[in-house]
C-alpha positions as CSV (number, residue, x, y, z in Angstrom):
1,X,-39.9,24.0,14.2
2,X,-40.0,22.6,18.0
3,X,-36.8,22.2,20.0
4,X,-38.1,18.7,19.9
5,X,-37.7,18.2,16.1
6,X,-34.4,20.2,16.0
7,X,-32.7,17.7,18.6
8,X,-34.2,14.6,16.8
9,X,-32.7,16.4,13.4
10,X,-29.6,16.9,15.6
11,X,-29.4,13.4,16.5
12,X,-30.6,12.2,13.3
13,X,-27.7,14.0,11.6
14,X,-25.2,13.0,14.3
15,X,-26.0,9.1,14.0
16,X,-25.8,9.3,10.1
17,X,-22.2,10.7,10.6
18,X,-21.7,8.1,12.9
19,X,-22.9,5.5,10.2
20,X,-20.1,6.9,7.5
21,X,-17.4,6.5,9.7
22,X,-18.0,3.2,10.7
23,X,-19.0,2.3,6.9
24,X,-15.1,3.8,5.9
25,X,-13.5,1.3,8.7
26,X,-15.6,-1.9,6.9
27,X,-14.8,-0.2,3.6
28,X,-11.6,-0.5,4.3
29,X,-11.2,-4.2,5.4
30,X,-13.3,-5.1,2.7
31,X,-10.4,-3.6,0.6
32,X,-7.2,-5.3,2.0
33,X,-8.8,-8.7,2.1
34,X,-10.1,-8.3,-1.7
35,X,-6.6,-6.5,-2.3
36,X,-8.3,-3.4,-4.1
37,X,-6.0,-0.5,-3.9
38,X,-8.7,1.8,-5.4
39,X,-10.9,1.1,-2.7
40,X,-8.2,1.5,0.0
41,X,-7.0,5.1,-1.6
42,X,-10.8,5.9,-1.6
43,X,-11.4,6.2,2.2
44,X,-8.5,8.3,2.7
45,X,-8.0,11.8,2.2
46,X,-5.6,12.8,-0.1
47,X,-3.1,14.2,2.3
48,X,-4.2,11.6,5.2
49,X,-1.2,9.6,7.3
50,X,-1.5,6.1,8.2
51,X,0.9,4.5,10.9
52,X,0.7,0.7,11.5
53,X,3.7,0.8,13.2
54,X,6.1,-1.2,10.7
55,X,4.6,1.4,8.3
56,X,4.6,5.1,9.1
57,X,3.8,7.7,6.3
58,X,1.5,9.0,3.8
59,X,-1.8,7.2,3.2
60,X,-0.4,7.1,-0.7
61,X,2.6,5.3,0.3
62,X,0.2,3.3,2.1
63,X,-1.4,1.7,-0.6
64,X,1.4,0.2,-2.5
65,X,3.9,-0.8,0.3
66,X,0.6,-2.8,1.7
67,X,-0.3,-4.4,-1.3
68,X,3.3,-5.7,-1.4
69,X,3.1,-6.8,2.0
70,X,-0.2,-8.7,1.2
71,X,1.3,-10.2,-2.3
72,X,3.3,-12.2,0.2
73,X,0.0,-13.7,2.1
74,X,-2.3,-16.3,0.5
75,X,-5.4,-14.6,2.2
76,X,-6.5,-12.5,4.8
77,X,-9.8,-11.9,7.0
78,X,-10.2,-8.9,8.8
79,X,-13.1,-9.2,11.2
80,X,-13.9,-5.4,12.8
81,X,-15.8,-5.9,16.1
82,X,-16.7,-2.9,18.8
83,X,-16.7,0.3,16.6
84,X,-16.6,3.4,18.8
85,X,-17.4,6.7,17.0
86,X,-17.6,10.2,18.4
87,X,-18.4,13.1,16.1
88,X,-17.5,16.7,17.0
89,X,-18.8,19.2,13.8
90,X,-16.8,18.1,10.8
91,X,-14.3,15.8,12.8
92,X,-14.5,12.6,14.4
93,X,-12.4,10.0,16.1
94,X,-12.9,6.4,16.3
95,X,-12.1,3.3,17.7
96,X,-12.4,-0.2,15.9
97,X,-11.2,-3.5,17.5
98,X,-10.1,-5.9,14.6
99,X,-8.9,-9.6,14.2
100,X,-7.1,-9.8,11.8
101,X,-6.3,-13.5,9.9
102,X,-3.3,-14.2,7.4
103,X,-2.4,-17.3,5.5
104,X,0.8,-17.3,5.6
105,X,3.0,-19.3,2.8
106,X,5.2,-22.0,4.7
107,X,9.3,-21.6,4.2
108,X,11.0,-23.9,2.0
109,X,7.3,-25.8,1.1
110,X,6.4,-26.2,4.5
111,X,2.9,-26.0,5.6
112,X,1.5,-23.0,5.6
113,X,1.0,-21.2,8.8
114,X,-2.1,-19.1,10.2
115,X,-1.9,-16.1,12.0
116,X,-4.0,-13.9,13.8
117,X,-3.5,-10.7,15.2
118,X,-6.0,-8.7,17.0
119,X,-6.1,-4.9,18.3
120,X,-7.5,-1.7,17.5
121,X,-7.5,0.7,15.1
122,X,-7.5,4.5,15.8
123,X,-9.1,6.8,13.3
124,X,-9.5,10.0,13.1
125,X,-12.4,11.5,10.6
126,X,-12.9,14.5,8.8
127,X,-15.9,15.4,6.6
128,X,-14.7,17.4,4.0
129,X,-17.2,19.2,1.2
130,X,-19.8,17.0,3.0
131,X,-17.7,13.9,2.5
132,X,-16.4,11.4,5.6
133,X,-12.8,10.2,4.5
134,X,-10.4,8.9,7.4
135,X,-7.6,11.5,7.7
136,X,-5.4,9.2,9.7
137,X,-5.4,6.1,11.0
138,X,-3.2,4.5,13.9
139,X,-2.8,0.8,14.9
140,X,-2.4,-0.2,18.2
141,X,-1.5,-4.0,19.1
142,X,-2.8,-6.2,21.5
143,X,-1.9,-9.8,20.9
144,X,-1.3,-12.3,18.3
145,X,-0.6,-16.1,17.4
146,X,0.6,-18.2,14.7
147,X,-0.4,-22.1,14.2
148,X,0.1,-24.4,11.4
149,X,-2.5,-23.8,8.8
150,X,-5.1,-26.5,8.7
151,X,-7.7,-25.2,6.0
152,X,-8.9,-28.9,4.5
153,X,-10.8,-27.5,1.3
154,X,-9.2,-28.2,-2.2
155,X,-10.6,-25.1,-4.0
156,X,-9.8,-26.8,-7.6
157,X,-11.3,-30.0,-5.9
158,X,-14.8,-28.0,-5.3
159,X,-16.3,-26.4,-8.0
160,X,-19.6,-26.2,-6.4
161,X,-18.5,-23.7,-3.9
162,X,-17.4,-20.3,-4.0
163,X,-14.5,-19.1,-2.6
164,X,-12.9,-15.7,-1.4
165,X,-10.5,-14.5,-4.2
166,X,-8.3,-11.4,-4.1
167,X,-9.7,-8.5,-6.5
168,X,-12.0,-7.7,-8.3
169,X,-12.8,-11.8,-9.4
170,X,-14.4,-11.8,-5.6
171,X,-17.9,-13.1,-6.1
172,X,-18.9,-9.9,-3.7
173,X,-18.3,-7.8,-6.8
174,X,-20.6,-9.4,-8.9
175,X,-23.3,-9.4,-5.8
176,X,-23.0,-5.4,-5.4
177,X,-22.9,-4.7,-9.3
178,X,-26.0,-6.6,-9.2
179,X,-24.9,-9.4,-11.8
């Protein structure tokens, strides 16, 4: 083989380990907007750590004490921008910027209230019997906003429409299984 085809393999195999790390940070916004616990667990490593700051701890205790948090929201939207990968062998860190939207439920029936908050999140990535899992990942803050909520569609109102639901009811489910 030419030192040629050895660096394009090198390269090759470099970019595709690029492409599962990135695929594990939309993996995993994809699973707290849809609220799918078994998709959050499945990006982690068993033993990885997760510290968002209000939450520092186990991946595992992750999972639930987020899906609580989330119970409390009416939806979320987290939109990953500039994704920054750097693989080294069987580890790799990352950067992901994110904006992150919540519909919050108003106090005492109030309007609800939007909130953004944006930043990055800091993984780190290890390939494990040939499988890319985040080991852990860190969130750092950069700013955030809160405005009354002023989404005008009547879901009930609209049946021709489809709309974002939590779970597995998502119409994205039914696109991947193919139904």
């Amino acid at each position: 083989m030419s030192s040629d085809t050895l660096a394009l393999d090198s390269r090759l195999a470099r970019l595709l380990d690029k492409q599962d790390c990135v695929e594990l940070v939309h993996k995993l916004a994809r699973a707290i907007d849809r609220c799918d616990a078994d998709l959050v667990r499945s990006v982690f490593h068993p033993d990885a750590t997760d510290d968002h700051g209000m939450f520092k701890g186990t991946a595992a205790d992750f999972v639930p004490w987020v899906m609580e948090v989330l119970a409390g929201m009416r939806r979320t939207q987290h939109v990953i921008g500039n994704v920054l990968v750097e693989v080294d062998g069987n580890n790799a860190r990352g950067e992901a910027y994110f904006i992150a939207h919540h519909c919050l439920p108003g106090a005492d029936g109030a309007g609800d209230t939007f909130m953004v908050a944006a930043g990055r999140y800091l993984d780190r990535f290890e390939k494990r019997a040939g499988e890319w899992r985040i080991a852990h990942r860190g969130a750092v803050y950069d700013w955030s906003t809160t405005a009354p909520s002023t989404d005008m569609w009547d879901r009930v109102a609209m049946p021709t429409h489809a709309f974002g639901e939590r779970g597995h009811a998502d119409p994205s489910y039914r696109h991947f299984e193919g139904a």
